[in-house]
C-alpha positions as YAML, in Angstrom:
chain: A
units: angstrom
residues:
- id: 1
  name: UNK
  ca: [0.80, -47.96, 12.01]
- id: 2
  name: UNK
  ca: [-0.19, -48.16, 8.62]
- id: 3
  name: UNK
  ca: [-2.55, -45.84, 7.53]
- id: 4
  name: UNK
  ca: [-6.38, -47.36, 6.76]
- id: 5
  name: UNK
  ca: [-7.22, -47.44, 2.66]
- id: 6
  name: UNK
  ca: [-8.31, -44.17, 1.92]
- id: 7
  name: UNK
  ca: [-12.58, -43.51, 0.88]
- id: 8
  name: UNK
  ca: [-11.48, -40.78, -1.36]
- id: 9
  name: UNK
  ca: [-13.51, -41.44, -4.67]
- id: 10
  name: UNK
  ca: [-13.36, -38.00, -6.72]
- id: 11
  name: UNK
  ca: [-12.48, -34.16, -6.78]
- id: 12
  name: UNK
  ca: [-14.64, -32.01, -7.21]
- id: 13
  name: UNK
  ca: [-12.87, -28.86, -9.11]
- id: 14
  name: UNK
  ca: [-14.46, -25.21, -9.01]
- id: 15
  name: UNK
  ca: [-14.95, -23.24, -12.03]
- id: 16
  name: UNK
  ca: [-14.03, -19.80, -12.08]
- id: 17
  name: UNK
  ca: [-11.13, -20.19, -9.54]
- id: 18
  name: UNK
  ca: [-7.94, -18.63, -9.19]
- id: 19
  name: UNK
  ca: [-6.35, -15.48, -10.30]
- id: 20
  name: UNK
  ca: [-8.73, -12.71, -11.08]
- id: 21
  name: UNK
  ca: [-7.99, -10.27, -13.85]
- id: 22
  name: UNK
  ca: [-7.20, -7.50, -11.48]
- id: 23
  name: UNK
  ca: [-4.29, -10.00, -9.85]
- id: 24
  name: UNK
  ca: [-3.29, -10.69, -13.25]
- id: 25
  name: UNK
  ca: [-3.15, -7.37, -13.81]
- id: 26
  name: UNK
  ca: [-1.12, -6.52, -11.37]
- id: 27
  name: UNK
  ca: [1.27, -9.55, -11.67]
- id: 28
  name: UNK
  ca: [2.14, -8.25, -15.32]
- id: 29
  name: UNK
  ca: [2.57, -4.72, -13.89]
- id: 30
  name: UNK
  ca: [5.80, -6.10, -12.17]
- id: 31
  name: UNK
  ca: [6.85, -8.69, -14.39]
- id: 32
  name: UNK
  ca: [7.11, -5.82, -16.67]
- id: 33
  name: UNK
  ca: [8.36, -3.36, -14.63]
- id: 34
  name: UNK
  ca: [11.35, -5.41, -14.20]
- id: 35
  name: UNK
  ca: [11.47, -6.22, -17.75]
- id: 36
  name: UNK
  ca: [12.00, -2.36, -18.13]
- id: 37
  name: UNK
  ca: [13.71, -0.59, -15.18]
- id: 38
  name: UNK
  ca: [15.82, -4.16, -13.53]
- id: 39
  name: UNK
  ca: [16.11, -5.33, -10.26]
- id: 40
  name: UNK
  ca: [15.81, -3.86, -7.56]
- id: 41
  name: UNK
  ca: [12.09, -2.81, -8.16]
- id: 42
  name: UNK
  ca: [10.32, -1.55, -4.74]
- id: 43
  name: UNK
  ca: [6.50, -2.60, -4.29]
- id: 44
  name: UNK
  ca: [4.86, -1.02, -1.36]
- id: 45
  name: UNK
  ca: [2.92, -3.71, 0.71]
- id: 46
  name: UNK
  ca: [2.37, -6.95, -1.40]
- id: 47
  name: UNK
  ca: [1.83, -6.90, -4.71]
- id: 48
  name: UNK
  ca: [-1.19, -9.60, -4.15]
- id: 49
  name: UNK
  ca: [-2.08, -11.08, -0.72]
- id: 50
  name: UNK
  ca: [-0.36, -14.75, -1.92]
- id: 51
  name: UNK
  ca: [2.99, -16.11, -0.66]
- id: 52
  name: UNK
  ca: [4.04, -18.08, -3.73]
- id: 53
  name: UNK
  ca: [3.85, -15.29, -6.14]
- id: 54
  name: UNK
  ca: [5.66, -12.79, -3.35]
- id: 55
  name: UNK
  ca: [8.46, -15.23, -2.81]
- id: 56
  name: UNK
  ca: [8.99, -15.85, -6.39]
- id: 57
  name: UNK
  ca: [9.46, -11.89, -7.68]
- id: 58
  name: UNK
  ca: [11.84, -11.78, -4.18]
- id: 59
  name: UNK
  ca: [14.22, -13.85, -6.22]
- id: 60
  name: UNK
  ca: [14.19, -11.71, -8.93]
- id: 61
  name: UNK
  ca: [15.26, -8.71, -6.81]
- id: 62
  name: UNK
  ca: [12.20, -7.24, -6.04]
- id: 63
  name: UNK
  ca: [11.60, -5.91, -2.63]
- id: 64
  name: UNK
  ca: [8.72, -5.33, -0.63]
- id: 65
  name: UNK
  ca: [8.59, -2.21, 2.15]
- id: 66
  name: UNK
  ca: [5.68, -1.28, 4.33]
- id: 67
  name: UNK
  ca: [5.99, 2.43, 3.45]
- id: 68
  name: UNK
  ca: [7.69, 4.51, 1.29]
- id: 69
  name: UNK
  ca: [10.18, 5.79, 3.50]
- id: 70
  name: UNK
  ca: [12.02, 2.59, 3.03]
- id: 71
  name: UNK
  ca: [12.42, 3.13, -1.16]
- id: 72
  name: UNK
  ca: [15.48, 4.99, -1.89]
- id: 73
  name: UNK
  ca: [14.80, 8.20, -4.07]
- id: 74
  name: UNK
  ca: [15.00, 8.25, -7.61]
- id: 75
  name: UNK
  ca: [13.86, 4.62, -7.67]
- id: 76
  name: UNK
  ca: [10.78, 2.35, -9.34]
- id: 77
  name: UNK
  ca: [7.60, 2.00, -6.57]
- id: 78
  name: UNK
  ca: [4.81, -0.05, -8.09]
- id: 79
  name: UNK
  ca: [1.54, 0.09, -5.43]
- id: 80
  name: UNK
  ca: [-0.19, -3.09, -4.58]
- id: 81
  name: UNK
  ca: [-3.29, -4.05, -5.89]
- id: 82
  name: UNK
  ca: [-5.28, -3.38, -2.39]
- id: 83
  name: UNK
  ca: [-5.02, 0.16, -3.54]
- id: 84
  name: UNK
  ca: [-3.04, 3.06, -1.84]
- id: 85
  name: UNK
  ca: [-4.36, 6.32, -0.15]
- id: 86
  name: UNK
  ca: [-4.21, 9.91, -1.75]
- id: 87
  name: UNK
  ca: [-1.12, 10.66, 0.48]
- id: 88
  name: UNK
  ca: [0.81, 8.16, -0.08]
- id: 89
  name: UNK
  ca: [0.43, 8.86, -4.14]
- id: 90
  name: UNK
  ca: [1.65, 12.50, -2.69]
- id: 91
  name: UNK
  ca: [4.27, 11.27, -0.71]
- id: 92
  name: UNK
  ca: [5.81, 9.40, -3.67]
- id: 93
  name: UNK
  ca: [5.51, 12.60, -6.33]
- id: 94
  name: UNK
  ca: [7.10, 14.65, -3.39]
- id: 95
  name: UNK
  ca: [10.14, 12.47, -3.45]
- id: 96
  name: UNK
  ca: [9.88, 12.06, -7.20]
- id: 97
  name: UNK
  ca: [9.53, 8.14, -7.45]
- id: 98
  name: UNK
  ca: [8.93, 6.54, -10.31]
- id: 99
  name: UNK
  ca: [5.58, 5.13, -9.20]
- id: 100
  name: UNK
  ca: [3.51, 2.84, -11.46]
- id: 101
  name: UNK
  ca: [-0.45, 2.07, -9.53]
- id: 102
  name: UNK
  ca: [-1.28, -1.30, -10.06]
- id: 103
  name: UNK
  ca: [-4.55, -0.70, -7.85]
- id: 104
  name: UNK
  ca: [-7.03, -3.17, -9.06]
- id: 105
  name: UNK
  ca: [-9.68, -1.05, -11.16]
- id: 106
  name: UNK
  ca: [-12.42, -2.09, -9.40]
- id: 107
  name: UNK
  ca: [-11.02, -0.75, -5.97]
- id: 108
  name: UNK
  ca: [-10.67, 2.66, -7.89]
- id: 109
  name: UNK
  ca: [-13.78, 2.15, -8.53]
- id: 110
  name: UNK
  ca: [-15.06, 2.17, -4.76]
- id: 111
  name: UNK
  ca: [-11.92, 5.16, -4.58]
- id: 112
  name: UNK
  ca: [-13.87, 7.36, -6.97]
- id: 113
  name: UNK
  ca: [-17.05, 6.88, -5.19]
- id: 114
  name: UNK
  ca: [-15.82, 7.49, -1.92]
- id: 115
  name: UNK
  ca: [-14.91, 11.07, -2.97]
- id: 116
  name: UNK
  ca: [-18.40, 11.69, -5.22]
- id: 117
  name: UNK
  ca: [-20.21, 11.11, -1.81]
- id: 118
  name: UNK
  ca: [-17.75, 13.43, 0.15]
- id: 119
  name: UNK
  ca: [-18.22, 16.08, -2.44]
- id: 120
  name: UNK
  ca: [-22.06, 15.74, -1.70]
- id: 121
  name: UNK
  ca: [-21.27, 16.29, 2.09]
- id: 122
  name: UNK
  ca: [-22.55, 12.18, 3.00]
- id: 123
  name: UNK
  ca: [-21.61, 10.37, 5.58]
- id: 124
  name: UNK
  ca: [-19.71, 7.64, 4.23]
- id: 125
  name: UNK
  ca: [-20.07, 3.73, 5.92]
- id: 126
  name: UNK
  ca: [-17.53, 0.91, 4.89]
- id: 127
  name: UNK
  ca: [-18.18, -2.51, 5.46]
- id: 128
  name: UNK
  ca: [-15.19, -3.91, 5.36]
- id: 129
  name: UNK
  ca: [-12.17, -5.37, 7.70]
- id: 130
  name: UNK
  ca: [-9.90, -3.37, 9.65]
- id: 131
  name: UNK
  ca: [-6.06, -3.22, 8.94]
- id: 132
  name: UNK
  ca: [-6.72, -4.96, 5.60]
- id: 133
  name: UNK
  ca: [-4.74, -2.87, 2.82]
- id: 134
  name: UNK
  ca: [-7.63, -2.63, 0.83]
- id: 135
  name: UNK
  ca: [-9.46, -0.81, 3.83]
- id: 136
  name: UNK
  ca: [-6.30, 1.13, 4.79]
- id: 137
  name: UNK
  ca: [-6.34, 2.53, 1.61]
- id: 138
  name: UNK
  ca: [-10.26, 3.41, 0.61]
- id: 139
  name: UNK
  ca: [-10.61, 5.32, 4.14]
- id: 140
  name: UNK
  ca: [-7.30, 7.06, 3.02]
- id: 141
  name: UNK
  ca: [-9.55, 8.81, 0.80]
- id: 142
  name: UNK
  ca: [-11.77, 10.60, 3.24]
- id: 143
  name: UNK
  ca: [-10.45, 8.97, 6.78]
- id: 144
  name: UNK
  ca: [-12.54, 11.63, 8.82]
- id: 145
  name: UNK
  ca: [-15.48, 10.89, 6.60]
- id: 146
  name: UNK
  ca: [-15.81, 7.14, 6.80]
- id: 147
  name: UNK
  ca: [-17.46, 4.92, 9.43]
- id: 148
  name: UNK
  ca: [-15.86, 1.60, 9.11]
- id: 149
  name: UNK
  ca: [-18.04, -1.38, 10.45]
- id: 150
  name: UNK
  ca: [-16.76, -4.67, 10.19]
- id: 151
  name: UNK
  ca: [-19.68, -6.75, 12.57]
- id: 152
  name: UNK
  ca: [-23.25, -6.52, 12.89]
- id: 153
  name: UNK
  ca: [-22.65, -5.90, 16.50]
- id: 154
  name: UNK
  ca: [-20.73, -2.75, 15.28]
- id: 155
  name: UNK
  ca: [-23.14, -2.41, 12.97]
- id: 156
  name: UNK
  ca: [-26.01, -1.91, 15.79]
- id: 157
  name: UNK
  ca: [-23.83, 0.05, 17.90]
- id: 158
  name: UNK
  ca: [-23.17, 2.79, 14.92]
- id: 159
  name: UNK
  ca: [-24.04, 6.35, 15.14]
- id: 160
  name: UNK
  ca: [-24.83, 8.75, 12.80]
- id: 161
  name: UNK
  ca: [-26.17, 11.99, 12.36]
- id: 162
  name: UNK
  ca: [-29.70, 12.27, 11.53]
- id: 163
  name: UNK
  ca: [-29.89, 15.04, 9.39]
- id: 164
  name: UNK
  ca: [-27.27, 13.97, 7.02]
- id: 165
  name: UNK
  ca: [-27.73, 11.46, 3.97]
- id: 166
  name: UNK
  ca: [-25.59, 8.33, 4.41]
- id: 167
  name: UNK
  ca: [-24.37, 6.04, 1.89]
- id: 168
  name: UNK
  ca: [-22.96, 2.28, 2.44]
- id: 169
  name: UNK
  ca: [-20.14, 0.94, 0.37]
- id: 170
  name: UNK
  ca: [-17.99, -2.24, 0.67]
- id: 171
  name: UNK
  ca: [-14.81, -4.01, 0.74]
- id: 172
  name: UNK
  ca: [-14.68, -5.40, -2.75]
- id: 173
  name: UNK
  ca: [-13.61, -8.83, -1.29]
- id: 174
  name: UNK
  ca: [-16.05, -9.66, 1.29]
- id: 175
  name: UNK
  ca: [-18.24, -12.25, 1.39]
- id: 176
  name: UNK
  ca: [-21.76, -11.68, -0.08]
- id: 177
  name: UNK
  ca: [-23.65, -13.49, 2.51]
- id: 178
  name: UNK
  ca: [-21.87, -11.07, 5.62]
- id: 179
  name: UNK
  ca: [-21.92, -7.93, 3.88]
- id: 180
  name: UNK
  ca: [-25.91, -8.81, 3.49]
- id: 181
  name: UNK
  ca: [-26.18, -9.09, 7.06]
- id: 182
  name: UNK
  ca: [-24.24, -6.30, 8.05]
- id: 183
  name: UNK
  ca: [-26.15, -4.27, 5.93]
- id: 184
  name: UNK
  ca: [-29.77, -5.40, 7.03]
- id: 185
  name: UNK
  ca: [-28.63, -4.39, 10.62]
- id: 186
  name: UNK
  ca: [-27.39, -0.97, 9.06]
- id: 187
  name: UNK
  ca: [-30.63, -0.82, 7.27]
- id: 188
  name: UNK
  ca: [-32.79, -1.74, 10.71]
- id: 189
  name: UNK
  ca: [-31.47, 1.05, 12.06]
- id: 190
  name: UNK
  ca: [-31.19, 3.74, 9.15]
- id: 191
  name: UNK
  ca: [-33.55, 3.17, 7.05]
- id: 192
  name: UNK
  ca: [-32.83, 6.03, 4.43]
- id: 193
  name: UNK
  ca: [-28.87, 4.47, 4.40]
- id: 194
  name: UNK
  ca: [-28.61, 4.09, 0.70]
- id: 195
  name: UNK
  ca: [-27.32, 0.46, 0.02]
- id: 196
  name: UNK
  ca: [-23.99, 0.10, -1.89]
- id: 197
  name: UNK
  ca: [-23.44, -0.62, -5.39]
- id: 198
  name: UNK
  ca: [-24.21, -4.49, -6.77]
- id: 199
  name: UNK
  ca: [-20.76, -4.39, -8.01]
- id: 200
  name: UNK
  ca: [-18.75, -2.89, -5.28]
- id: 201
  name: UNK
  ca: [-18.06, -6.60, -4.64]
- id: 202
  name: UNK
  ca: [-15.99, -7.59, -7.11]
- id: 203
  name: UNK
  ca: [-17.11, -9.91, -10.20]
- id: 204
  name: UNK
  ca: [-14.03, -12.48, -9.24]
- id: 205
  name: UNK
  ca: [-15.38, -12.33, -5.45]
- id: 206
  name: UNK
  ca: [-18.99, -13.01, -6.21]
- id: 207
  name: UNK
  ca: [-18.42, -15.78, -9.11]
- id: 208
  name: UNK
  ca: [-15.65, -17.72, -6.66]
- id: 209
  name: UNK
  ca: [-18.23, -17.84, -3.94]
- id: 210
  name: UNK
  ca: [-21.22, -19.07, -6.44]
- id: 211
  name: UNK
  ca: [-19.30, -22.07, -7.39]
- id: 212
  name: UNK
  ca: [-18.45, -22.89, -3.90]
- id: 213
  name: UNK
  ca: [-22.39, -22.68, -3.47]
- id: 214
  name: UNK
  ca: [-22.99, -24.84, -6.39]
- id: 215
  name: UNK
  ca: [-20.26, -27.48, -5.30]
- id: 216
  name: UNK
  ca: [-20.63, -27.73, -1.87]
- id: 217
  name: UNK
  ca: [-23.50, -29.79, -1.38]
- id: 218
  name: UNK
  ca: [-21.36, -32.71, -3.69]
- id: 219
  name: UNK
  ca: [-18.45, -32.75, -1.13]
- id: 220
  name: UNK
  ca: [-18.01, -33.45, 2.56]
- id: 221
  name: UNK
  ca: [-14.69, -31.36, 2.25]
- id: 222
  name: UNK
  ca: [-13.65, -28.04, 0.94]
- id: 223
  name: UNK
  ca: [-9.77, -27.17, 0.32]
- id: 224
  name: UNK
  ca: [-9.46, -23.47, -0.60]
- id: 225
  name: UNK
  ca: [-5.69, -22.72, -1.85]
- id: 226
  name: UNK
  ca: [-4.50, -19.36, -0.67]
- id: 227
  name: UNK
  ca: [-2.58, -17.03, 1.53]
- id: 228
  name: UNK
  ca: [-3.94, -16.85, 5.02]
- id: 229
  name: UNK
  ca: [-3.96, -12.98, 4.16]
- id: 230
  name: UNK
  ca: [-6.32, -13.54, 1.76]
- id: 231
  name: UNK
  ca: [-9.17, -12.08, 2.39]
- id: 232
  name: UNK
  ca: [-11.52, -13.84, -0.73]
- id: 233
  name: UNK
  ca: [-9.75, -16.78, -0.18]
- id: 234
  name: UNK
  ca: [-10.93, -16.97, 3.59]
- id: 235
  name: UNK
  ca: [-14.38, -16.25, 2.46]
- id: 236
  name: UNK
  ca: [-14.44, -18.92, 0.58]
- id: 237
  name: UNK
  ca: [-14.25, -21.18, 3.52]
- id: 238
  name: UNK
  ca: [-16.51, -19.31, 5.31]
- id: 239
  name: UNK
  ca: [-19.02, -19.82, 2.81]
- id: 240
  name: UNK
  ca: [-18.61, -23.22, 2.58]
- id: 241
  name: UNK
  ca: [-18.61, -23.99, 6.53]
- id: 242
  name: UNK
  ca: [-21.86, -21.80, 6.96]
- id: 243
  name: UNK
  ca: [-23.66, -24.10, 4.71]
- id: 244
  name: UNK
  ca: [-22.42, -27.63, 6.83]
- id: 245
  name: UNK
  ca: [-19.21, -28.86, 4.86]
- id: 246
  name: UNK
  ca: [-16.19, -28.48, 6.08]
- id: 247
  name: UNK
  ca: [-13.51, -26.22, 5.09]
- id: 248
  name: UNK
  ca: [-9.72, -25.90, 4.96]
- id: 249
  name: UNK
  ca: [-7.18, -22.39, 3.90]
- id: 250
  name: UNK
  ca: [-3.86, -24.23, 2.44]
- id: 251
  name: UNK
  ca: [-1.14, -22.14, 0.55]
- id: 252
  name: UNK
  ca: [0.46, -25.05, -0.67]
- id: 253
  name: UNK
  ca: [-0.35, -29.26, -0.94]
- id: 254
  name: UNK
  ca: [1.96, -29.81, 1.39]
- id: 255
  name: UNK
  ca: [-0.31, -28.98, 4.47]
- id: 256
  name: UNK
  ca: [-2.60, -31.07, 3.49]
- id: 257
  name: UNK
  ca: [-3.00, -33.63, 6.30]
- id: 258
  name: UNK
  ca: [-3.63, -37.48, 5.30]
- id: 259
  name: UNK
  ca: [-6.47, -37.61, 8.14]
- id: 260
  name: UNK
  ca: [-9.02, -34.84, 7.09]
- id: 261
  name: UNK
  ca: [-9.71, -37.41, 4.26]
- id: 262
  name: UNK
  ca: [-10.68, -39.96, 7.02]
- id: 263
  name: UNK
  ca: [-14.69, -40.89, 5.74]
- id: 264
  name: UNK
  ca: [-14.34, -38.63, 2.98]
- id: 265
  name: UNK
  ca: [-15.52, -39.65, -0.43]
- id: 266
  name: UNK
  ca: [-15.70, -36.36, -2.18]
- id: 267
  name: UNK
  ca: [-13.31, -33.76, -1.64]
- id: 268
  name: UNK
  ca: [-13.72, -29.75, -3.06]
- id: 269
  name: UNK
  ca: [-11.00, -27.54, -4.17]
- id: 270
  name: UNK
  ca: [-11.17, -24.21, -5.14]
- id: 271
  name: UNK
  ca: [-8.68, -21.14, -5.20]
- id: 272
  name: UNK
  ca: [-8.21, -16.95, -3.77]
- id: 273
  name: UNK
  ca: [-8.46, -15.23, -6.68]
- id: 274
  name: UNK
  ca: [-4.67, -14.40, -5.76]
- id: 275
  name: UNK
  ca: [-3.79, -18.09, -6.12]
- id: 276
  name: UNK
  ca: [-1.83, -19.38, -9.40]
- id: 277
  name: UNK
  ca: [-2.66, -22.12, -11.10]
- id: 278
  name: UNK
  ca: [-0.01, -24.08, -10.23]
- id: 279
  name: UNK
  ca: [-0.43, -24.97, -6.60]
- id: 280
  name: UNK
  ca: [-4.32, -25.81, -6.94]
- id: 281
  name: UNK
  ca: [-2.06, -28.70, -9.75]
- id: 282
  name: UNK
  ca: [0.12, -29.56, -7.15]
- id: 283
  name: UNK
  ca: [-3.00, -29.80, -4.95]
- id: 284
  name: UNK
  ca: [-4.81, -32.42, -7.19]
- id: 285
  name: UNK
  ca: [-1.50, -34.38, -7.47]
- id: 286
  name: UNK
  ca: [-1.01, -34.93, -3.54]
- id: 287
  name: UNK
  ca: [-4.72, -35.59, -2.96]
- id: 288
  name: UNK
  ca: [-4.05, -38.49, -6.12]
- id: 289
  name: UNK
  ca: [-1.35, -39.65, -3.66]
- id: 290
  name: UNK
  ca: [-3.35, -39.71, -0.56]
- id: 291
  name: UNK
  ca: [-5.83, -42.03, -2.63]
- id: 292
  name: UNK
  ca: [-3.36, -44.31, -3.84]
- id: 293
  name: UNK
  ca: [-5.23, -43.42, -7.01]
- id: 294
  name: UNK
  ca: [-3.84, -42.24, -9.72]
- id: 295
  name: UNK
  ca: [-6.55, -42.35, -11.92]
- id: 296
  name: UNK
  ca: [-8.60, -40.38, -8.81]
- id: 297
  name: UNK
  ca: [-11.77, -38.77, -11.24]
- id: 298
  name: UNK
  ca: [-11.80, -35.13, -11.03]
- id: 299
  name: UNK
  ca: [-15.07, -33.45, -11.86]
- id: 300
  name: UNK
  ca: [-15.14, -29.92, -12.81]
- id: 301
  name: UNK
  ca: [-18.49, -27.57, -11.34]
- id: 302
  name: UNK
  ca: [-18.63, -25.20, -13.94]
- id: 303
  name: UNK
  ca: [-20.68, -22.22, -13.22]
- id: 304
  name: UNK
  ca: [-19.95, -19.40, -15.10]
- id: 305
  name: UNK
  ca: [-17.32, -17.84, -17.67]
- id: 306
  name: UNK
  ca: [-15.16, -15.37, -17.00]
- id: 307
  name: UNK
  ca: [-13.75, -13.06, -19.80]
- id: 308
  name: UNK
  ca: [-12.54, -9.66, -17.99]
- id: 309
  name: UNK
  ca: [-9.44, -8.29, -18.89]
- id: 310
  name: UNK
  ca: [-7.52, -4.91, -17.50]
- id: 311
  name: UNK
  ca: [-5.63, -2.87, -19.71]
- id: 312
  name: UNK
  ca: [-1.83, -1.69, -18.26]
- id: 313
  name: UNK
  ca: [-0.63, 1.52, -17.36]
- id: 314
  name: UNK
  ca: [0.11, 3.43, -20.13]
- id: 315
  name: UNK
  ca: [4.29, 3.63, -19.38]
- id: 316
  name: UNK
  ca: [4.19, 0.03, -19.63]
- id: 317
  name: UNK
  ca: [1.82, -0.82, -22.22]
- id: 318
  name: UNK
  ca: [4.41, -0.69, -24.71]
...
């Protein structure tokens, strides 16, 4: 059957999108790595949660392990960006690994907090989800400390003791919109919970989910390229779908299917802050082809200017 002329009329293009400067960071940290020590270069977990840029250092001979029992001694471990717990940074100076900590500063950031608080003798609550390495990693730091509380059921259901000051903090990723209501049901019930930092939610998470704000209400579609282990780029469609339009988590253009653009006149796109540039191209290219336009207008929703940059570790900044 031949498929009906498509009602595709523009693109709508989100600006900031894309890699972050703590992914960027980290993507340099093993470009270089192998520039220095060769192939093969261990990275514990993924180096960012997107499949592209994992597949691609693969071919160049790196090679990803769960844990650390699974890198040889004497060789190169570079830690994911997600972060890493204290023991693991033990386990790998035990076994005297060259280990190079690409942890996203900003995560540190939430690391150094969580032990200030436990120094003060708080009780420590962590919005955040379970099993994500980021999570794994921050309640590393103080794991019989930390209350982790992903709902605002489990939220409601929390106990703590009532005699000792409590502080909140949060995965840097989340969305800003659920950590809010987690933490007015935290709030509801402890009302001397001290609320986390502004910026404990990173300045890549909050400025991707602003121009998905500021786009969505020119689209009847939202395509968000990322890794389905992406936790930004998920809450990207979340924020999109709790405000009516709906949304769609591709890693590449190729699952793109011909019939979500059925009645749709203005399609979205937007990328994890893990995602290169490249697919959301390859993106804009297939939706062209869809159209049967080549000439398909692309409008960009600028909202804000990024201009962050992380230095390196200091063994590779030379």
């Amino acid at each position: 059957m031949q498929e009906p002329d498509s009602t595709l009329k523009k693109i709508v293009l989100a600006q900031p999108r894309g890699v972050c400067a703590g992914v960027d960071r980290a993507i340099k940290i093993v470009e270089l790595a192998l520039a220095r020590f060769g192939a093969p270069l261990y990275v514990r977990k993924e180096i960012v949660h997107n499949r592209f840029v994992v597949e691609g250092f693969r071919k160049q001979g790196v090679v990803f392990v769960e844990e650390l029992d699974a890198v040889p001694d004497g060789a190169t471990v570079i830690f994911s960006a997600h972060g890493v717990a204290p023991a693991v940074k033990s386990e790998a100076e035990r076994r005297e690994l060259r280990a190079i900590d690409a942890t996203c500063p900003l995560v540190s950031k939430v690391h150094h907090e969580v032990l200030r608080y436990v120094k003060k003798d708080q009780q420590l609550v962590l919005i955040g989800h379970p099993g994500h390495d980021e999570v794994v990693g921050t309640m590393g730091h103080a794991p019989q400390k930390i209350h982790l509380v992903s709902t605002v059921a489990q939220a409601e259901g929390l106990e703590l003791a009532a005699d000792v000051p409590a502080v909140a903090l949060t995965q840097t990723t989340l969305s800003m919109d659920d950590a809010a209501e987690i933490m007015s049901a935290l709030a509801e019930r402890f009302p001397l919970l001290e609320k986390p930092a502004a910026d404990d939610i990173c300045y890549a998470t909050q400025n991707r989910q602003n121009a998905v704000k500021a786009l969505v209400d020119k689209v009847q579609l939202l395509l968000v390229v990322g890794s389905q282990n992406s936790s930004n780029a998920a809450r990207l469609v979340d924020v999109a779908q709790a405000r009516g339009v709906r949304g769609a988590l591709i890693d590449s253009a190729e699952e793109i299917e011909p019939s979500w653009l059925d009645d749709v006149e203005a399609v979205g796109v937007t990328s994890g802050a893990s995602t290169p540039e490249v697919l959301v191209d390859a993106v804009l290219e297939r939706l062209k082809s869809l159209s049967a336009r080549e000439d398909l207008p692309v409008e960009l929703c600028d909202t804000v200017d990024e201009s962050v940059v992380f230095s390196l570790p200091k063994e590779l900044e030379a």
